[in-house]
C-alpha positions in Angstrom: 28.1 -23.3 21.3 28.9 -22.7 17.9 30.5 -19.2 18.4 33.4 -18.8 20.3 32.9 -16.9 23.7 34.7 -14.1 23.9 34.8 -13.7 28.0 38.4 -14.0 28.9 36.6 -14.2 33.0 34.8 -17.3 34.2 33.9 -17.7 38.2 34.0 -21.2 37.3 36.4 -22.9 34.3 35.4 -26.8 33.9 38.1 -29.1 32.6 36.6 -32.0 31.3 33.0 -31.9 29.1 32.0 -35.5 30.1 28.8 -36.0 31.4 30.2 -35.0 35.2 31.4 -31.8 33.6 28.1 -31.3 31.9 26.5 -31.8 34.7 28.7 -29.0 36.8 28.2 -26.5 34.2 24.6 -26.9 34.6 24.9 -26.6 38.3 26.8 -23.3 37.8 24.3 -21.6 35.4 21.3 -22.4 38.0 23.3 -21.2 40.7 23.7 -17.3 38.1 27.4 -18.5 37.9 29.6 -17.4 34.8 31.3 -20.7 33.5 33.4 -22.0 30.7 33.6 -26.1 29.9 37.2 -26.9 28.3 37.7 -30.2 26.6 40.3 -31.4 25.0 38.3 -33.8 22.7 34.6 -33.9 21.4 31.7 -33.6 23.7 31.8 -36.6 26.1 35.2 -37.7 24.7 35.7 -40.9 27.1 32.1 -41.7 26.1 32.9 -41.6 22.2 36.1 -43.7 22.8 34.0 -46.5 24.2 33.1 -49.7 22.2 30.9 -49.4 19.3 28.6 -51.8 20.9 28.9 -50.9 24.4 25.7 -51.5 26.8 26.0 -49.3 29.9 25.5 -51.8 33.2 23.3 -48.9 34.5 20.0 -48.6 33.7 19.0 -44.7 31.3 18.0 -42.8 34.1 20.7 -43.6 36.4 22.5 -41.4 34.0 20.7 -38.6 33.6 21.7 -35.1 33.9 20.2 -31.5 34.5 16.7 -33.8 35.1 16.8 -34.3 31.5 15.0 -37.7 30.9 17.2 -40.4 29.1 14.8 -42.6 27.1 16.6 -46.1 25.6 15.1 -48.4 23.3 16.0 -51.0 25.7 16.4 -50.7 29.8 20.4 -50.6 29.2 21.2 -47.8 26.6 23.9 -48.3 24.4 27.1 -45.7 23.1 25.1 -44.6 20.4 22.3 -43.3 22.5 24.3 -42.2 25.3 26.1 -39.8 22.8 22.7 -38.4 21.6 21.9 -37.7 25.1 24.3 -35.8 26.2 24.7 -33.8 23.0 20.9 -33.0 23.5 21.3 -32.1 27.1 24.1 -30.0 26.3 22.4 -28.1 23.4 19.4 -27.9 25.8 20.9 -25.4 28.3 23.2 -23.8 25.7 26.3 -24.8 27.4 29.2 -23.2 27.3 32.0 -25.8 25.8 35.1 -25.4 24.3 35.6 -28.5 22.6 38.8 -29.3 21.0 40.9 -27.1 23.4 43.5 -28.7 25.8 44.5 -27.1 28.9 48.4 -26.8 29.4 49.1 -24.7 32.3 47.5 -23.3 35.5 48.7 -20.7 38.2 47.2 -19.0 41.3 47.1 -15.3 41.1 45.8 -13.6 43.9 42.3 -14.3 43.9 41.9 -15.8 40.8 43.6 -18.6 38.7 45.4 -17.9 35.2 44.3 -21.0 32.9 46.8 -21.5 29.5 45.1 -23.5 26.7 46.0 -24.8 23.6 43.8 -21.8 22.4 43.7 -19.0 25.0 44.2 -17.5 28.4 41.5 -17.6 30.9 40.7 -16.3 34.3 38.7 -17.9 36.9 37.8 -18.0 40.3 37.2 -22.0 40.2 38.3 -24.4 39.3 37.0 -27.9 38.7 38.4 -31.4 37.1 36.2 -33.6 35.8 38.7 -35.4 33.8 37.9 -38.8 34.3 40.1 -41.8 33.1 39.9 -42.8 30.2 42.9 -41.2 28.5 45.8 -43.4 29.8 45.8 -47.0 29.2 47.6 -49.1 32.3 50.4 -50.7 29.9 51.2 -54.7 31.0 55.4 -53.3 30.1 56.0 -56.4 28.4 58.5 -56.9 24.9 56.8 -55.8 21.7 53.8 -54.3 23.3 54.9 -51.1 21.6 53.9 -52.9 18.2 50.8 -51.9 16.4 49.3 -54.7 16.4 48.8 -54.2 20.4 45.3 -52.1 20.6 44.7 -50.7 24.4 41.4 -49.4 22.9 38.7 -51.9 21.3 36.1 -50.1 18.6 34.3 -52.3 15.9 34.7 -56.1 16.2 34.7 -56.5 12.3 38.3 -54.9 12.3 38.8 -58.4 14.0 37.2 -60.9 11.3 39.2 -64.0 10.4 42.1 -63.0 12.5 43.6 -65.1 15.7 43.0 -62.5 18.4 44.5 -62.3 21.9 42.0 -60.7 24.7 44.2 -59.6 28.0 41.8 -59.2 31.2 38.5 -60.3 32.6 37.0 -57.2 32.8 33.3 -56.3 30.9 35.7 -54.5 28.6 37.8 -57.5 28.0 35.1 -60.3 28.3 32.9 -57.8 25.6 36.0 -57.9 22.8 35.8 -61.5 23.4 32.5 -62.3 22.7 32.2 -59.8 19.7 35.3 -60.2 18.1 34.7 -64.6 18.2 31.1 -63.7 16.9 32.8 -61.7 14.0 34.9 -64.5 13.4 37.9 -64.3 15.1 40.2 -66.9 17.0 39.8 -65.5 20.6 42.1 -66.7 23.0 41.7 -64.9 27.0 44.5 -64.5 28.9 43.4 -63.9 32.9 45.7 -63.7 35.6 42.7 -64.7 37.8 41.9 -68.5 38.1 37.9 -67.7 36.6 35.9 -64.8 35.1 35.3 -62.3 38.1 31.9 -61.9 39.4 32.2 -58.1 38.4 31.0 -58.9 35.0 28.0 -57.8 34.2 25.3 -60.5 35.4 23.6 -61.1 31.8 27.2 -61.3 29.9 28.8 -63.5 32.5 26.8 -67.1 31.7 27.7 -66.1 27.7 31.3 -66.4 28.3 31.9 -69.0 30.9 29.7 -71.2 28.2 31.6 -70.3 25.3 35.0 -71.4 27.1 33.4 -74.4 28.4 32.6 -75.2 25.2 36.0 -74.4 23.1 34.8 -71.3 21.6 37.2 -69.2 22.8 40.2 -70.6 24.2 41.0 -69.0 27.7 44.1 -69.3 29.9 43.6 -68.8 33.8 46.2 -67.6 36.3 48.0 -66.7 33.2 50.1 -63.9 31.9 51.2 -62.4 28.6 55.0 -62.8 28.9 55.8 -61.5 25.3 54.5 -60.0 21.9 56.3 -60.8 18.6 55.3 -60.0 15.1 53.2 -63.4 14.6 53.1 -65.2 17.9 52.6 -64.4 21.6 54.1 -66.1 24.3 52.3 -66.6 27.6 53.2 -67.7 31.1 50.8 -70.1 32.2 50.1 -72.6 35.2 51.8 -75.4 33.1 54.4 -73.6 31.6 55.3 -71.4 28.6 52.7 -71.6 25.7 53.9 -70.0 22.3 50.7 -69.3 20.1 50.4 -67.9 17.0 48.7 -64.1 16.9 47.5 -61.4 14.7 46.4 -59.0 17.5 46.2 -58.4 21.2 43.9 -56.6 22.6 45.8 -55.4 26.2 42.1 -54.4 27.8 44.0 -54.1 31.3 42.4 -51.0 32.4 43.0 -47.2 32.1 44.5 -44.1 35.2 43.7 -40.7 35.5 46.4 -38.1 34.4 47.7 -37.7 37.2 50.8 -36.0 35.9 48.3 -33.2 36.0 47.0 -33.7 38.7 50.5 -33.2 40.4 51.1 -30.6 37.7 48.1 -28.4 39.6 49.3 -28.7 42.8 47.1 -31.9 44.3 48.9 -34.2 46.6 48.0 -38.1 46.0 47.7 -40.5 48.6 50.9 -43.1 48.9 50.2 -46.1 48.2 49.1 -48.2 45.4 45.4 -46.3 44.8 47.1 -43.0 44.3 43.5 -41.2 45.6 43.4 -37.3 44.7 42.8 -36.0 48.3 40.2 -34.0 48.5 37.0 -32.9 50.8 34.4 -36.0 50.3 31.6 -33.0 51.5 32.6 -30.3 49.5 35.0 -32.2 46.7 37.7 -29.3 47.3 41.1 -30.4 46.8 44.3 -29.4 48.8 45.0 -26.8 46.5 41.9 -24.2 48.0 39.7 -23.3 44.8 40.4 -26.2 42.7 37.5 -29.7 42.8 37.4 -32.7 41.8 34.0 -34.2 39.8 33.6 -37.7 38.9 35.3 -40.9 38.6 38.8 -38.8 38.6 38.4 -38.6 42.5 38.8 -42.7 43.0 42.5 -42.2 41.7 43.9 -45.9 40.5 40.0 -47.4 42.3 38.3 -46.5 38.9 35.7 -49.3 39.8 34.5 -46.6 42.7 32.8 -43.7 40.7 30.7 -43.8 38.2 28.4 -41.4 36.5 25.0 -42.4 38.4 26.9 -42.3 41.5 28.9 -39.0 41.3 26.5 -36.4 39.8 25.7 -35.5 43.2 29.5 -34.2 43.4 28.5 -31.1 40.8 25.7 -29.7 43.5 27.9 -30.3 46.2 30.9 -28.0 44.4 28.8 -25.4 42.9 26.8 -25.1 46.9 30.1 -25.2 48.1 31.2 -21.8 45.4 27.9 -20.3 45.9 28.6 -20.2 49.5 32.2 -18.7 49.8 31.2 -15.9 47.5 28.0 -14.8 49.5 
């Protein structure tokens, strides 16, 4: 991994080296399959961009990979582990990644595919995304969310100390920046467009916050809706009008969508409506576009609450069985 492979062939190219990529990559060198991983970030980028103090709703081994054991202090692992994991699994089987190397352009040639990076020029006879979707915040398309002090991505809550803090959602995401940043010191102040926090919070966090809002910890405003962002105030629709409160920073926690600019850009149709699903084989996880697959949470298109990683590293054996088999 630390030299640069100089095979310009692959019967398999991997976009993405999240653990679903990993995963595929060791499917692919079991099966005697030449394979390159291209990522456009570090190793298990969404992963690294999570919360500093993330706890995975799963429990370790639900996320293993390559029958690697995943051993946590705790039954939950946090980031920090999660990232030692995966860069141990991937070190273990000497994976072939690119890291740091986006991929700009593909077109079919014949029998293989002609991949353009941001470094090189690859042929393959494969290909598989495992891009996930992580990369593209869903924006809320309000006035003055382009200001910097509007963060789609929470890291440390001690960025947050001391300052009047706007949380936008109800999601574990959301509900987490909450409880940090207010434990950090921060005025926290929810804005939900449901009427309660959803029961899709994870089970042990959920009492924590509905207590601290029953309480006046953190202030909360149900069936409500950031209306507008200004330098040092927000204003918010709610159920009994138009609030004005003073702010430092929102944190817009609304979700994030797969690329699926290029997912179009390759050739894949999306379904019409609102979920925008890549269509795709559920058996084999081949797209429209014959020779390109889909791995992961990518495949649930705007339904990222469908796929997860304990749930979809059964779709690298089914891709690489399916490979195997149309080249014997």
């Amino acid at each position: 991994m630390t030299e640069r492979d100089t095979q310009l062939y692959y019967d398999v190219l991997i976009i993405g080296a999240g653990p679903i990529g990993l995963a595929c990559g060791i499917e692919a060198q079991k099966n005697g399959l030449s394979y390159l991983i291209v990522e456009k970030g570090c190793l298990v980028n969404s992963l690294y961009h999570y919360p500093v103090n993330m706890t995975f709703f799963s429990t370790s081994e639900k996320l293993e990979i390559g029958g690697v054991p995943f051993v946590s202090n705790n039954i939950k692992p946090v980031r920090a582990e999660a990232l030692e994991y995966y860069r141990r699994v991937a070190l273990k089987f000497s994976l072939n990644v690119h890291l740091f190397e986006e991929v700009n352009s593909t077109a079919k040639e014949g029998e293989y595919f002609r991949v353009l990076t941001s470094k090189a020029e690859y042929k393959a006879r494969k290909i598989i995304i495992s891009t996930g979707f992580y990369d593209i915040p869903c924006t809320l398309n309000v006035p003055g969310e382009e200001l910097p002090k509007v963060k789609h991505y929470y890291g440390d809550p001690h960025f947050y100390a001391m300052q009047k803090v706007v949380v936008v959602g109800a999601s574990n995401s959301s509900v987490d920046a909450a409880l940090e940043t207010y434990r950090k010191g921060a005025e926290v102040t929810m804005v939900v467009r449901a009427p309660e926090i959803g029961e899709r919070v994870k089970y042990w966090v959920r009492p924590d916050i509905i207590n601290r809002i029953k309480e006046g910890s953190i202030k909360a405003f149900f069936s409500s809706e950031l209306r507008a962002v200004r330098e040092s105030e927000v204003e918010l629709q709610t159920p009994d009008g138009i609030e004005v409160i003073p702010n430092d920073y929102v944190l817009a926690l609304t979700g994030y969508k797969p690329d699926f600019g290029f997912l179009r850009k390759m050739g894949i149709r999306l379904s019409t409506d609102e979920k925008q699903v890549p269509e795709h084989d559920p058996l084999t996880m081949e797209t429209n576009e014959p020779g390109i697959y889909l791995a992961g949470v990518v495949c649930g298109g705007m339904e990222t609450h469908v796929w997860f990683i304990e749930n979809s590293r059964e779709h690298a054996v089914r891709i690489i069985k399916d490979i195997v088999d149309k080249k014997e």
